[in-house]
DOZAFI-622302 format. One line per 4 residues: for each residue x, y, z of N, C-alpha, C. Coordinates in steps of 0.05 Angstrom, whole numbers. Example, Ala and Ser with C-alpha at 12.3 -4.5 7.8 and 13.67 -1.06 7.14 Angstrom:
BEGIN
264/-114/156/246/-90/156/264/-66/156; 257/-45/142/273/-21/143/258/1/157
# end
This chain:
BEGIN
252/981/-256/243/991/-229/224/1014/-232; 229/1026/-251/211/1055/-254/186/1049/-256; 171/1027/-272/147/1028/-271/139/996/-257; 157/992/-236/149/961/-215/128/967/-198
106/949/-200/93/947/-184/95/948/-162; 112/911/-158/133/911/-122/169/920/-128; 165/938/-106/192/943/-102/201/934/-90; 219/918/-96/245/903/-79/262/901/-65
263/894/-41/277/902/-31/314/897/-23; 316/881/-49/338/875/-46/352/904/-64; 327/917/-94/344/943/-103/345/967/-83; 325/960/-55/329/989/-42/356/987/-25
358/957/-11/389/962/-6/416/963/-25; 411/956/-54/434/966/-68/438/1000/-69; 414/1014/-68/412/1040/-62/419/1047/-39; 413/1035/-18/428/1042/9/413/1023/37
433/1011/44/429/994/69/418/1001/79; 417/1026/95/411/1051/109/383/1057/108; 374/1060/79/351/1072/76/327/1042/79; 335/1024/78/317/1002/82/313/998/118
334/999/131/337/999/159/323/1025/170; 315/1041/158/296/1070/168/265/1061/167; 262/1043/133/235/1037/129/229/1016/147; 242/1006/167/235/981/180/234/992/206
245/1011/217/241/1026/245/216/1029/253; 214/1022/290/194/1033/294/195/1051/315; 185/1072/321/199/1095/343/186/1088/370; 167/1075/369/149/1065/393/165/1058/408
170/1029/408/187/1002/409/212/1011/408; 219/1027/388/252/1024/395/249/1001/378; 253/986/360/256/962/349/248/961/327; 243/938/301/237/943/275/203/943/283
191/948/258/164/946/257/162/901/257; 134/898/270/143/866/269/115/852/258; 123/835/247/100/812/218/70/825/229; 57/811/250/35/820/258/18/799/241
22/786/231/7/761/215/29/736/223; 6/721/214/24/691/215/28/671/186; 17/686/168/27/683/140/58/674/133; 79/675/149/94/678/146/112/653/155
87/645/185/105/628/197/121/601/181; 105/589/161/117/568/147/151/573/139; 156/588/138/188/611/123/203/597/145; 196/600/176/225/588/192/223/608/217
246/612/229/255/618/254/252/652/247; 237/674/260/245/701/253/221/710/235; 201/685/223/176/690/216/147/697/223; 158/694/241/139/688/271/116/715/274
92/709/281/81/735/286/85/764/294; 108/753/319/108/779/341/142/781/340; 149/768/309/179/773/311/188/801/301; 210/810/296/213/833/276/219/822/244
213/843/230/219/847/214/253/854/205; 266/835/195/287/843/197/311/838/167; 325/857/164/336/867/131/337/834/116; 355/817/140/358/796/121/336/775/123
313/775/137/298/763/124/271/765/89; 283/787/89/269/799/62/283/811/42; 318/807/35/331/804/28/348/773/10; 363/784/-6/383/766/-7/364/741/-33
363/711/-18/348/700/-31/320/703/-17; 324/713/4/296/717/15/272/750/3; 287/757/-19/277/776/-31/252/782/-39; 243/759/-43/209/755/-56/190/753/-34
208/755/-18/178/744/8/160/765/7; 166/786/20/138/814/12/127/815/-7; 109/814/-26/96/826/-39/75/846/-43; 64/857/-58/40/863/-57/14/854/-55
-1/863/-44/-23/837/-43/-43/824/-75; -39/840/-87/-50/838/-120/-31/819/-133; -1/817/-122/17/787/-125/14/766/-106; 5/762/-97/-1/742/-73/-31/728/-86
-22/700/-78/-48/674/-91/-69/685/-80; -89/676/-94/-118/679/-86/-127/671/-58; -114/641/-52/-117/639/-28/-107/651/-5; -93/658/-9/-77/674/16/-92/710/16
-106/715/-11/-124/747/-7/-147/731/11; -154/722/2/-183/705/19/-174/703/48; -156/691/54/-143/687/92/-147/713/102; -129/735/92/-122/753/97/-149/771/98
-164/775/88/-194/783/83/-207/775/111; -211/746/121/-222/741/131/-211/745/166; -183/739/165/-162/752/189/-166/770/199; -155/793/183/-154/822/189/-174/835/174
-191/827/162/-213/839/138/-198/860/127; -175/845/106/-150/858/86/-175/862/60; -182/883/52/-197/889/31/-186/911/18; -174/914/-2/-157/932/-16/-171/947/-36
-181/973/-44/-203/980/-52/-196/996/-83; -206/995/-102/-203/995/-124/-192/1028/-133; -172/1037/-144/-158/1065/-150/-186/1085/-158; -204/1075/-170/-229/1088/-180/-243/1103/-159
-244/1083/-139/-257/1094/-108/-241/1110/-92; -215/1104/-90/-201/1126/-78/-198/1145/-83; -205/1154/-121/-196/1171/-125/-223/1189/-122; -246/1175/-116/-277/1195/-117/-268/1201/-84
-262/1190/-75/-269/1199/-43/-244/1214/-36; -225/1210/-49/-205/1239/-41/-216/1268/-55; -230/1266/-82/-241/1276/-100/-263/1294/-75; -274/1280/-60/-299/1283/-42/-281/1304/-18
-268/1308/-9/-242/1321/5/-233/1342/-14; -226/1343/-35/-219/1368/-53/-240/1386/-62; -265/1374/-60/-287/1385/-67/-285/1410/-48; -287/1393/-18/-291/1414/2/-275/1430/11
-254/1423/0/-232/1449/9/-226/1457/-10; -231/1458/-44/-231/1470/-65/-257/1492/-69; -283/1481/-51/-303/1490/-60/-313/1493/-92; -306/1467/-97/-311/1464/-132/-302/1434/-139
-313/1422/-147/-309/1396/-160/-289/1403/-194; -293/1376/-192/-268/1368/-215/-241/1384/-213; -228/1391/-193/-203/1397/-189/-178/1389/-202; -169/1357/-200/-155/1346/-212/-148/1329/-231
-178/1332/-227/-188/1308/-253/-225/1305/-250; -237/1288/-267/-274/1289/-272/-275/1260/-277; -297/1254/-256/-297/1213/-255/-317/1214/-286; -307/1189/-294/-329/1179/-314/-338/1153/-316
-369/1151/-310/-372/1130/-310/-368/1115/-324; -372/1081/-319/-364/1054/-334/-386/1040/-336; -385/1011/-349/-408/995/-351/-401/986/-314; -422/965/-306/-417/959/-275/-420/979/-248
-425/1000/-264/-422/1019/-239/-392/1020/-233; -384/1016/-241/-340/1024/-246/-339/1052/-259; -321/1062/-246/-315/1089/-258/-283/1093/-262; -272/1115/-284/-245/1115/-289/-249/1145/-293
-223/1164/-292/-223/1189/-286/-211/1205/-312; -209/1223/-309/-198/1242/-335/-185/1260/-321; -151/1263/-327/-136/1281/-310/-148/1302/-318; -144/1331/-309/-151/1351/-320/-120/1367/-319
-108/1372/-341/-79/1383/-342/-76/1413/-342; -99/1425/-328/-97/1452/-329/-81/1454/-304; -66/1477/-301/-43/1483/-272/-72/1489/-254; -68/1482/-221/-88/1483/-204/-91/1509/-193
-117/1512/-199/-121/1539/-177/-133/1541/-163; -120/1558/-144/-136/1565/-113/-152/1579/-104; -177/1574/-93/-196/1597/-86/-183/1624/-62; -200/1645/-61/-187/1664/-51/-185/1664/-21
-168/1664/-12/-144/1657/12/-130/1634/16; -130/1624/-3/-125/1594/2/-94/1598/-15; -68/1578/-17/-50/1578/-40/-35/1551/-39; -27/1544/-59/-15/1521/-58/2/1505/-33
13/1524/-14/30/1520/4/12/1507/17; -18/1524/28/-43/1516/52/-50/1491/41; -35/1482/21/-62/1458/7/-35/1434/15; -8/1439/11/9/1424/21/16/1421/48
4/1435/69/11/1441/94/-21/1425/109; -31/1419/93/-57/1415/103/-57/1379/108; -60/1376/135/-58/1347/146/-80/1331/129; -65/1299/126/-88/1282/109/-74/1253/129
-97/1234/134/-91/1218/156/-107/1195/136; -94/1170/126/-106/1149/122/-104/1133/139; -120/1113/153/-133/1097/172/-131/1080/163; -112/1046/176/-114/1024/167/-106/1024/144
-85/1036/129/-72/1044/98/-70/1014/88; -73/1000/102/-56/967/79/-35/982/70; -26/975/46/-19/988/17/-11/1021/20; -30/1035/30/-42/1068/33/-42/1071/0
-62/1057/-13/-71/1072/-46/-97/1093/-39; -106/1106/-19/-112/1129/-13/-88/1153/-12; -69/1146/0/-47/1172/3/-31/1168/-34; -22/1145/-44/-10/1139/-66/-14/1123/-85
-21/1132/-103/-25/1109/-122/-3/1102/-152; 11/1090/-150/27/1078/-166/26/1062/-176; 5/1037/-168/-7/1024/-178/-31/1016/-170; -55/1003/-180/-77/1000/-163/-71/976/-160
-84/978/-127/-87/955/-113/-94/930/-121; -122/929/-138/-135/909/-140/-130/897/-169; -116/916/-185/-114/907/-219/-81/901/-217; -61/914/-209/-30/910/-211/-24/933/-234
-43/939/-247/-37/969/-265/-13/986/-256; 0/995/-268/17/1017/-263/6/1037/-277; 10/1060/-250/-9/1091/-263/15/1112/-270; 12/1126/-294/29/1134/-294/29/1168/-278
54/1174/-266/58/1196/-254/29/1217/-255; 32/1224/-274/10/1255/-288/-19/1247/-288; -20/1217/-285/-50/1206/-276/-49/1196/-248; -30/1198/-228/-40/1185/-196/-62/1205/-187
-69/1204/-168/-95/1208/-148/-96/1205/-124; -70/1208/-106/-63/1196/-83/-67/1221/-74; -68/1233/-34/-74/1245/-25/-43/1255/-20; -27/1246/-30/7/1256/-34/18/1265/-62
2/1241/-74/0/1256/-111/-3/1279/-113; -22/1288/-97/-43/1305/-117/-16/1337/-102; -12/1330/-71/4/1347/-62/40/1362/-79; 38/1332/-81/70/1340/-108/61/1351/-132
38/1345/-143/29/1355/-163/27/1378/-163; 26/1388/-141/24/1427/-143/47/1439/-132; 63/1427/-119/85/1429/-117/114/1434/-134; 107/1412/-159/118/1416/-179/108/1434/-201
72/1437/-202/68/1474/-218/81/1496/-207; 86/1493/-187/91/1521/-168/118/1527/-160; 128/1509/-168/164/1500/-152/184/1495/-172; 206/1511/-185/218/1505/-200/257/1495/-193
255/1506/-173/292/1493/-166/285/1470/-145; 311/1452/-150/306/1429/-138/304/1436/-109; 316/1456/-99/326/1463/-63/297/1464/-56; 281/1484/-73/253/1498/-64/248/1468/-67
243/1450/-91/226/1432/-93/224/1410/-68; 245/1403/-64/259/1388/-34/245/1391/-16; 242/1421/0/233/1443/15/209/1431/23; 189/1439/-1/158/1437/-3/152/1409/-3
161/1383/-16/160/1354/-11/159/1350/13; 183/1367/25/184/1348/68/166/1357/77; 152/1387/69/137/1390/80/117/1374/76; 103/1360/54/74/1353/41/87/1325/53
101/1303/69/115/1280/69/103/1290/101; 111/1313/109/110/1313/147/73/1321/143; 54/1324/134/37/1324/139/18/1306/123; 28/1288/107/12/1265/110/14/1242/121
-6/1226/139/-1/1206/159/-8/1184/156; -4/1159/168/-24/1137/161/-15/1112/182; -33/1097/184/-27/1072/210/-33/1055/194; -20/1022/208/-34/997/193/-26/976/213
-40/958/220/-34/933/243/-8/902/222; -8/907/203/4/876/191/34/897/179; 57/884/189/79/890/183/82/892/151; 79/867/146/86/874/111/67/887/96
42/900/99/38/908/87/41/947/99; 54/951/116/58/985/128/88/978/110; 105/964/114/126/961/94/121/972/67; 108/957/52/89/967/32/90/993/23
68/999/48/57/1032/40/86/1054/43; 99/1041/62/125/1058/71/144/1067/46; 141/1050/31/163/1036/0/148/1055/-26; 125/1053/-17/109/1067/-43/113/1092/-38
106/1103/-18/109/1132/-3/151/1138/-10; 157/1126/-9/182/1139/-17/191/1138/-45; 189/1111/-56/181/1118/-91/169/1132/-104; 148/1144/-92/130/1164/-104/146/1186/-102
158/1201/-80/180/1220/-80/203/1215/-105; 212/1194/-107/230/1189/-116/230/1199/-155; 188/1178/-154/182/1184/-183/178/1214/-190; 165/1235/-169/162/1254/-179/191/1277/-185
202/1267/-166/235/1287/-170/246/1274/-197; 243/1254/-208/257/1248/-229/242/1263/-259; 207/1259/-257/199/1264/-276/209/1293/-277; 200/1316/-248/210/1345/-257/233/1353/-253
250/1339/-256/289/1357/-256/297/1326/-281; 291/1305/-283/302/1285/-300/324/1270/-284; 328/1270/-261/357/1260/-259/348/1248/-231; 361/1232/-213/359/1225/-188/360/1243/-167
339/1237/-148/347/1256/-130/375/1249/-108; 391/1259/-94/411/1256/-83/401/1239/-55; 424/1216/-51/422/1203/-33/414/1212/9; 417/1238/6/418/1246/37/390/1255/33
376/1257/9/347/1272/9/337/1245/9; 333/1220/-5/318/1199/2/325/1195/24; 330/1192/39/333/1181/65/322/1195/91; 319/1233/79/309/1244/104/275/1237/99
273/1246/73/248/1225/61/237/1201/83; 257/1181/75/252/1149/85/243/1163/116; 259/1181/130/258/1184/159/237/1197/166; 215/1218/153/197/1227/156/183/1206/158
182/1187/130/166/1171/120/162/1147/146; 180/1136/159/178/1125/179/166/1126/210; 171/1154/217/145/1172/241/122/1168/229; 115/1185/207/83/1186/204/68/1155/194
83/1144/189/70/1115/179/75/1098/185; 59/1080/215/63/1064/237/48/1048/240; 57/1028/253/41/1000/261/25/1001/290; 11/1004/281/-15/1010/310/-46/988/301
-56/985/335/-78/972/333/-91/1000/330; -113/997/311/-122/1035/313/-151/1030/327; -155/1013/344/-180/1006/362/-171/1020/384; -150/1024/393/-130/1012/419/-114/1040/419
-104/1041/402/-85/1065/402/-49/1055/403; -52/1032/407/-23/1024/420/-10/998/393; 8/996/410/32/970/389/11/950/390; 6/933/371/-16/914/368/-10/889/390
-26/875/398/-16/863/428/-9/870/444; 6/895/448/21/891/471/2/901/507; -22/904/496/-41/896/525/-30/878/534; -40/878/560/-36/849/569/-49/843/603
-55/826/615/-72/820/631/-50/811/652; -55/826/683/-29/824/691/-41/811/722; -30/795/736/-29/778/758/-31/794/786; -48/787/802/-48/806/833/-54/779/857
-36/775/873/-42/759/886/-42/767/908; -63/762/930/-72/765/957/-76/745/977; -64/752/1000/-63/734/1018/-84/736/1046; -107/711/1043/-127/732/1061/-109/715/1091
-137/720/1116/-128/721/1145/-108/697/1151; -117/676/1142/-105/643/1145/-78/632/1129; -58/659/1116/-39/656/1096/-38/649/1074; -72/637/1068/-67/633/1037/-63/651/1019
-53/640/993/-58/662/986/-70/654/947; -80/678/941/-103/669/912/-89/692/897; -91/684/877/-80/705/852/-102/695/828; -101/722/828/-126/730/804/-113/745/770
-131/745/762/-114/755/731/-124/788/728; -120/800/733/-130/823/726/-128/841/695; -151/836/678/-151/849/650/-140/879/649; -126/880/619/-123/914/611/-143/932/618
-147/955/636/-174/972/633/-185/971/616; -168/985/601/-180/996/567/-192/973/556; -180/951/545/-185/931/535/-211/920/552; -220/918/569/-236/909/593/-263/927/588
-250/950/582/-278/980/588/-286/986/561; -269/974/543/-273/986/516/-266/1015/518; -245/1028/527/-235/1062/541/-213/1061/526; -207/1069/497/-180/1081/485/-156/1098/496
-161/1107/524/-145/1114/538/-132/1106/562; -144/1079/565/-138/1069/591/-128/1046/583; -117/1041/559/-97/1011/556/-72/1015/571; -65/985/578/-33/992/588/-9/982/574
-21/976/544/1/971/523/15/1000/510; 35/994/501/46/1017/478/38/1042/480; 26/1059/474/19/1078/460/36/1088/448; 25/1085/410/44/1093/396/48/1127/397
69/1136/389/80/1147/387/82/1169/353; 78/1188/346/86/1200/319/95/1226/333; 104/1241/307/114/1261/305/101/1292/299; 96/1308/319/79/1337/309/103/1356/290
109/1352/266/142/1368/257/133/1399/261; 120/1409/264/118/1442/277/124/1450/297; 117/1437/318/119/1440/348/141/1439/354; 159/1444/378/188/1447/385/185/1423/402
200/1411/408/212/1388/434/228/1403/448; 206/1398/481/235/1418/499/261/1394/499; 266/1379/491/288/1362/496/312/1376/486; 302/1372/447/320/1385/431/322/1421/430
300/1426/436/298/1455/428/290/1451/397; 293/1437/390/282/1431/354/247/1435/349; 248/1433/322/220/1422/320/222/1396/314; 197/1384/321/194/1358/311/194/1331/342
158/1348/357/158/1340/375/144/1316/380; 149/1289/397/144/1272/392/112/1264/413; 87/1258/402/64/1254/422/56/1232/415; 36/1222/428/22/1199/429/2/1210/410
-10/1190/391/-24/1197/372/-50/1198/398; -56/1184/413/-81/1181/419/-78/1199/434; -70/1210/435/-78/1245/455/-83/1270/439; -81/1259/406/-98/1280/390/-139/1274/382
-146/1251/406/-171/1243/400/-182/1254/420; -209/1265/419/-230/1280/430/-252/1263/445
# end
């Protein structure tokens, strides 16, 4: 399991029922996150596009159905390409264009590592194992507190890389490049007891985000995003982290990384074109279809589907008096 590509989900429920039933939540809905493809339909009853996602269909002997998309036949990357334009982009590139992001808030290149080029115009990177330093006002905490939003994540091998997408490679720990990597990575220079280490993780977990429209593959990113926690607590203490910490994990992990149309702002479909009937002078009467605004106006704010839902964890909820207030993502757009 330590160095698996796909994680299984039949070992995350031997680890805990619980924590697989968190990664399948959706807070919108109230309900699991659901397929959003039709890849699936051949499988049977519960495969269905607009069904949920649910423990025992990806379980049990039904264990193999998820994969990763780098395990999945050629034909079915090609469908999926052409469907949803599923294009999964090579660890080399994610790691220049997060690289492109550290630049500017490092004000200095080669931070975490220095790309080197390849034959092809391919490039591969060179960690740099010096402990990270911060320019003046800046400190490790600002660099973990600092929001990172991947868009349409598939996979999210922008936020994590454990393996690349497009090869099936497994990267090991001290070489990822993920926009969560790179966060634990200084986390663990800087952080030496497990409590502190815990601490600073939920934090760098509550401020990175990400959306995706196809259920199994936000599954995916959801699974990697908590393995990656999992791998880095093991490499720096050696031992497992404790069961009530993966799971608040899994629960962060579940707010910030949601199934949205990101055109739309909302639960994917759930627009919808709704009926008005009028009766003129003579009692007839005509009914017309009347389209979504939004959908109609091309206006991101005027759909009458969903609007999903995440989590601001700073902010207080007058509900709870807590932090960890709940907004519509699309009311953080300008």
């Amino acid at each position: 399991m330590i160095n698996a590509v796909d994680i299984l989900e039949n070992e995350i429920i031997e680890l805990s029922e619980e924590i697989l039933e968190i990664l399948l939540r959706d807070h919108t809905s109230k309900k699991n996150i659901f397929w959003g493809t039709d890849n699936y339909e051949n499988l049977g009853k519960g495969y269905e596009f607009n069904s949920e996602i649910k423990p025992e269909l990806i379980t049990g002997d039904n264990g193999n159905v998820i994969m990763p998309r780098v395990k999945k036949d050629l034909q079915l990357q090609l469908f999926r390409i052409k469907d949803k334009a599923e294009v999964f982009t090579p660890s080399w590139v994610c790691n220049a264009q997060n690289n492109l992001i550290d630049n500017a808030w490092f004000g200095r290149e080669n931070v975490f590592n220095s790309e080197v080029y390849e034959s092809r115009g391919s490039k591969r990177w060179i960690t740099n194992p010096e402990k990270v330093e911060f320019p003046k006002g800046k400190t490790w905490k600002h660099y973990v507190r600092d929001k990172r939003l991947e868009i349409a994540c598939g996979e999210a091998p922008y936020i994590t890389s454990r393996y690349d997408t497009t090869t099936g490679e497994f990267i090991p720990i001290k070489e990822r490049i993920g926009l969560l990597d790179r966060k634990l990575r200084v986390i663990c220079e800087n952080v030496h007891s497990s409590g502190d280490w815990l601490k600073a993780s939920q934090i760098a977990f509550k401020n990175t985000y990400a959306f995706e429209w196809q259920g199994d593959s936000l599954l995916l990113a959801r699974e990697a995003m908590l393995y990656t926690f999992i791998d880095f607590y093991r490499e720096k203490f050696e031992k497992e982290p404790l069961l009530k910490s993966i799971k608040y994990i899994a629960y962060i992990i579940s707010w910030n990384v949601w199934q949205m149309d990101g055109l739309k702002g909302v639960l994917p479909n759930s627009c919808e074109s709704k009926e008005h009937e009028v009766e003129n002078l003579f009692g007839e009467k005509t009914t017309t279809e009347i389209p979504c605004e939004g959908c109609d106006k091309n206006e991101i704010k005027k759909h009458n589907g969903k609007y999903c839902l995440i989590k601001d964890w700073e902010s207080v909820d007058k509900l709870t008096g807590k932090k960890g207030k709940k907004i519509r993502f699309v009311d953080l757009l300008k």
